[in-house]
C-alpha positions as CSV (number, residue, x, y, z in Angstrom):
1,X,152.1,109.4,110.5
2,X,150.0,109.4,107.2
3,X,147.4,112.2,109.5
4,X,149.8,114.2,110.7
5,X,151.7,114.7,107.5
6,X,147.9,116.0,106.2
7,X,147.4,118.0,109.5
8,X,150.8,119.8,108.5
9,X,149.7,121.1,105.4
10,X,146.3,122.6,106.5
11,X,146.4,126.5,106.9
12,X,147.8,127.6,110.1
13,X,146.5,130.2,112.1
14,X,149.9,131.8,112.9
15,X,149.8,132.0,108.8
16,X,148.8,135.4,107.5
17,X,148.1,134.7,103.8
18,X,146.3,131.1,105.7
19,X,144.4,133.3,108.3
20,X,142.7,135.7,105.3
21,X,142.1,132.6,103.2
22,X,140.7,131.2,106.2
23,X,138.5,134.3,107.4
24,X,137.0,134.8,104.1
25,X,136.3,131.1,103.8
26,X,133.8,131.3,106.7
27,X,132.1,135.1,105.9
28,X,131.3,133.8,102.3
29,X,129.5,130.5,103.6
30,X,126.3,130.8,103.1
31,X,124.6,130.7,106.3
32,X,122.9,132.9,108.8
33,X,125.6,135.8,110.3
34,X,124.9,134.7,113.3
35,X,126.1,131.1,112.4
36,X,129.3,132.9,111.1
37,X,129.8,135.0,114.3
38,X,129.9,131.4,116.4
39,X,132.2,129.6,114.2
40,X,134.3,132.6,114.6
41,X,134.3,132.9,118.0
42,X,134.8,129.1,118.3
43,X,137.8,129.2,115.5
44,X,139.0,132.2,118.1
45,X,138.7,129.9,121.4
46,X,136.2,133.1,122.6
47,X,133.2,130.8,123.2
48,X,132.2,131.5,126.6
49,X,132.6,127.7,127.4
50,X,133.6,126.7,131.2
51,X,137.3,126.6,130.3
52,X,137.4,130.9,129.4
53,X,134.8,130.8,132.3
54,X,137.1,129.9,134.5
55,X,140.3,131.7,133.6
56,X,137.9,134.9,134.2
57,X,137.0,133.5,137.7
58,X,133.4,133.4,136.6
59,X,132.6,129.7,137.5
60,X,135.2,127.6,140.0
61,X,134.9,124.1,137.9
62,X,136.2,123.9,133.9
63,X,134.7,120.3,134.1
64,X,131.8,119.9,130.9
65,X,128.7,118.8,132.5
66,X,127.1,116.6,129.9
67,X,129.7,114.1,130.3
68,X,131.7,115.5,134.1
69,X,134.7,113.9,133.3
70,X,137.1,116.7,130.9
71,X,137.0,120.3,130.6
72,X,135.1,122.1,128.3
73,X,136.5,123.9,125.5
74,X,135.2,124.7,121.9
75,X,136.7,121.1,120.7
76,X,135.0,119.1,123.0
77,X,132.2,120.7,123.8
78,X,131.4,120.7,119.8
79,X,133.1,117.1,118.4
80,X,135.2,115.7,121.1
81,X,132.6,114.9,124.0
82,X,130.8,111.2,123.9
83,X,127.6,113.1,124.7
84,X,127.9,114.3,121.1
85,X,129.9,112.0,119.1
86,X,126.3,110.4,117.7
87,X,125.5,113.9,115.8
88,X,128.4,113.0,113.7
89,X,128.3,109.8,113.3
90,X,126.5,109.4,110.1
91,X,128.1,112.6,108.2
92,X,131.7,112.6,109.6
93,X,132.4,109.4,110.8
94,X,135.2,109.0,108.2
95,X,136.7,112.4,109.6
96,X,136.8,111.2,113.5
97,X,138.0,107.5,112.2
98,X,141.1,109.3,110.3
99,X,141.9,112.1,112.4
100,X,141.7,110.4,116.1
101,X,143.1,113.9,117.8
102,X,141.9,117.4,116.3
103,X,143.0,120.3,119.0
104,X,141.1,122.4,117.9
105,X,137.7,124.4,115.9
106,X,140.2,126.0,113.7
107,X,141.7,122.6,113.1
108,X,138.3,120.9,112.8
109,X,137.0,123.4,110.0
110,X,140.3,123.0,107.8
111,X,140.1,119.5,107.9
112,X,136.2,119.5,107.3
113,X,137.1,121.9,104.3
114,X,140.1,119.2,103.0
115,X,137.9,116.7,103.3
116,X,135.2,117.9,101.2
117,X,132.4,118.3,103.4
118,X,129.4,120.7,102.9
119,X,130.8,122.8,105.2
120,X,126.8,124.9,105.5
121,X,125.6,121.8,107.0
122,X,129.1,121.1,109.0
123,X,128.8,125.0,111.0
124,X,125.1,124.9,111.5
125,X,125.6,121.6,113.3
126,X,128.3,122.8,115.3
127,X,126.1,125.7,115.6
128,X,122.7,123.6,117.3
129,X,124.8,121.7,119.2
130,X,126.3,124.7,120.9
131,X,122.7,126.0,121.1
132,X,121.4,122.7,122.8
133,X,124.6,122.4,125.2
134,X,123.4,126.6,126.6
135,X,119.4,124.8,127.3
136,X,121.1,121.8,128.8
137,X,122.9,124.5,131.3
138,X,119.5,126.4,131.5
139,X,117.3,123.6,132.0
140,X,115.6,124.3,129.3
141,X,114.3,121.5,127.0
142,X,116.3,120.3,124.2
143,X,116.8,118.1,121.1
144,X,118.5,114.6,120.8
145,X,121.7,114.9,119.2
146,X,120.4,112.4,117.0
147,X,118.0,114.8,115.3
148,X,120.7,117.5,114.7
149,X,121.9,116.9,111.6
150,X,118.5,116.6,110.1
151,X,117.3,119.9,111.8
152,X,120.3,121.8,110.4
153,X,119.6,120.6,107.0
154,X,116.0,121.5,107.3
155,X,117.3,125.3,108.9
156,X,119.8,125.7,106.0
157,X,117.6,124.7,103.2
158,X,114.7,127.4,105.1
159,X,116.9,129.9,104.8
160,X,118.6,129.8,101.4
161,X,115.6,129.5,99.8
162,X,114.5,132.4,101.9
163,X,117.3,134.2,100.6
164,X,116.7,133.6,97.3
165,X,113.2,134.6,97.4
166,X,114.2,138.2,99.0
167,X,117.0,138.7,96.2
168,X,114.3,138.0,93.8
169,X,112.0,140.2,95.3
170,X,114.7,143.0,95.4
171,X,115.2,142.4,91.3
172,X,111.4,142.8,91.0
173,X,111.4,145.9,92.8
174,X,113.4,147.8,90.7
175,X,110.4,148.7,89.2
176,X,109.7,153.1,89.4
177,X,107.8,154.2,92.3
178,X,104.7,155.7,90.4
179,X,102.6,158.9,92.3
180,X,98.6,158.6,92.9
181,X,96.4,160.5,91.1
182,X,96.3,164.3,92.3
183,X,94.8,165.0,96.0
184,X,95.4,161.1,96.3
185,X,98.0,159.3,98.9
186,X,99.3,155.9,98.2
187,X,100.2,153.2,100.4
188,X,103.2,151.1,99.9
189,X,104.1,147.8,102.0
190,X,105.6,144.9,102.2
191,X,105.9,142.2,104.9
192,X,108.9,139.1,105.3
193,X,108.5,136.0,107.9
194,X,111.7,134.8,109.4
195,X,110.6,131.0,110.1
196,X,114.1,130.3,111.5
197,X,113.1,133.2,114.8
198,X,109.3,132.7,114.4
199,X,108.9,136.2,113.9
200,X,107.3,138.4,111.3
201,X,108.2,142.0,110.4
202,X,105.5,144.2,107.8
203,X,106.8,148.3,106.7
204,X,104.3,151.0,105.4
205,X,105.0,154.1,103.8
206,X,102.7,156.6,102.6
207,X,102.8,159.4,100.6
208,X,101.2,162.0,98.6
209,X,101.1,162.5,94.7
210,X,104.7,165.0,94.9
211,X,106.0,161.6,97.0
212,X,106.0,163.1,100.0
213,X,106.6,160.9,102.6
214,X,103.6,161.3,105.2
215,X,103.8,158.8,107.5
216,X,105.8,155.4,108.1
217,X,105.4,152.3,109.9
């Protein structure tokens, strides 16, 4: 009784004033936008997990193949499934001892957000596991659940300080453009390494002493 009366006073998504609050919860957290655009989608049921597959005619069986036994949906492809229940056993334990049924992502985040969790660490979770349930289809090599927790703490911490470091960089280049010496051309660059993609991106630009752009890269 106690859980329910605390489920009814989450936000609802049929709840206008709720679903802003809600939607500009998760754009402000501060994590990759392409962590934002899944826990969207899975807050919106538009994962493409078995169960949408299905109603689309795309695959024949619903059934989640890490464990073969329910369908798969956002819910229990994410927190429900035994297959991942050990990801959140140390962090949320408290949450899936006191709420024994959550129906949904939507659900899941409100009650991560009531609960006080760090809710950047919560979504890129939910995020790698999502990730590691697509190799599992692929046959593609994965990560024990068991390391997920620590990997999206490692990710998260990469990338705000990334973050960080490029805000700072854009404060420090406020700095005037100055022209070479007449007759002269001057070369401008700058680089940035994405360590979360394992890629690396450099830009040159040079002009003349009018600043004249002659050529880019």
């Amino acid at each position: 009784m106690l859980c329910e009366k605390e489920m009814s006073s989450l936000p609802s998504s049929s709840d206008s004033d709720g679903v802003r609050s809600f939607w500009k919860f998760i754009w402000y957290l501060k994590v990759p936008n392409k962590v934002k655009v899944f826990i969207w989608r899975a807050c919106s049921r538009a994962l493409p997990t078995k169960e949408n597959l299905k109603k689309r005619k795309v695959v024949d069986s619903s059934v989640f193949d890490q464990c073969g036994c329910l369908q798969e949906d956002e819910i229990h492809a994410i927190w429900d499934c035994v297959q991942v229940c050990v990801e959140w056993e140390s962090s949320c334990a408290d949450v899936r001892n006191k709420y024994l049924t959550v129906k949904n992502m939507w659900d899941l985040v409100s009650i991560m957000k009531a609960e006080g969790k760090n809710m950047e660490v919560f979504v890129m979770s939910a995020w790698l596991i999502w990730m590691r349930r697509n190799k599992l289809r692929s046959n593609e090599a994965t990560q024990p659940c068991s390391r997920i927790a620590q990997l999206a703490s490692s990710m998260l911490a990469e990338f705000q300080q990334g973050k960080q470091r490029r805000v700072a960089g854009v404060q420090v280049g406020l700095v005037r453009w100055q022209p070479p010496a007449e007759n002269s051309i001057k070369a401008n660059f700058d680089g940035v390494v994405f360590g979360e993609e394992q890629e690396a991106g450099i830009g040159v630009v040079l002009r003349d002493c009018e600043g004249q752009v002659l050529a880019a890269l």
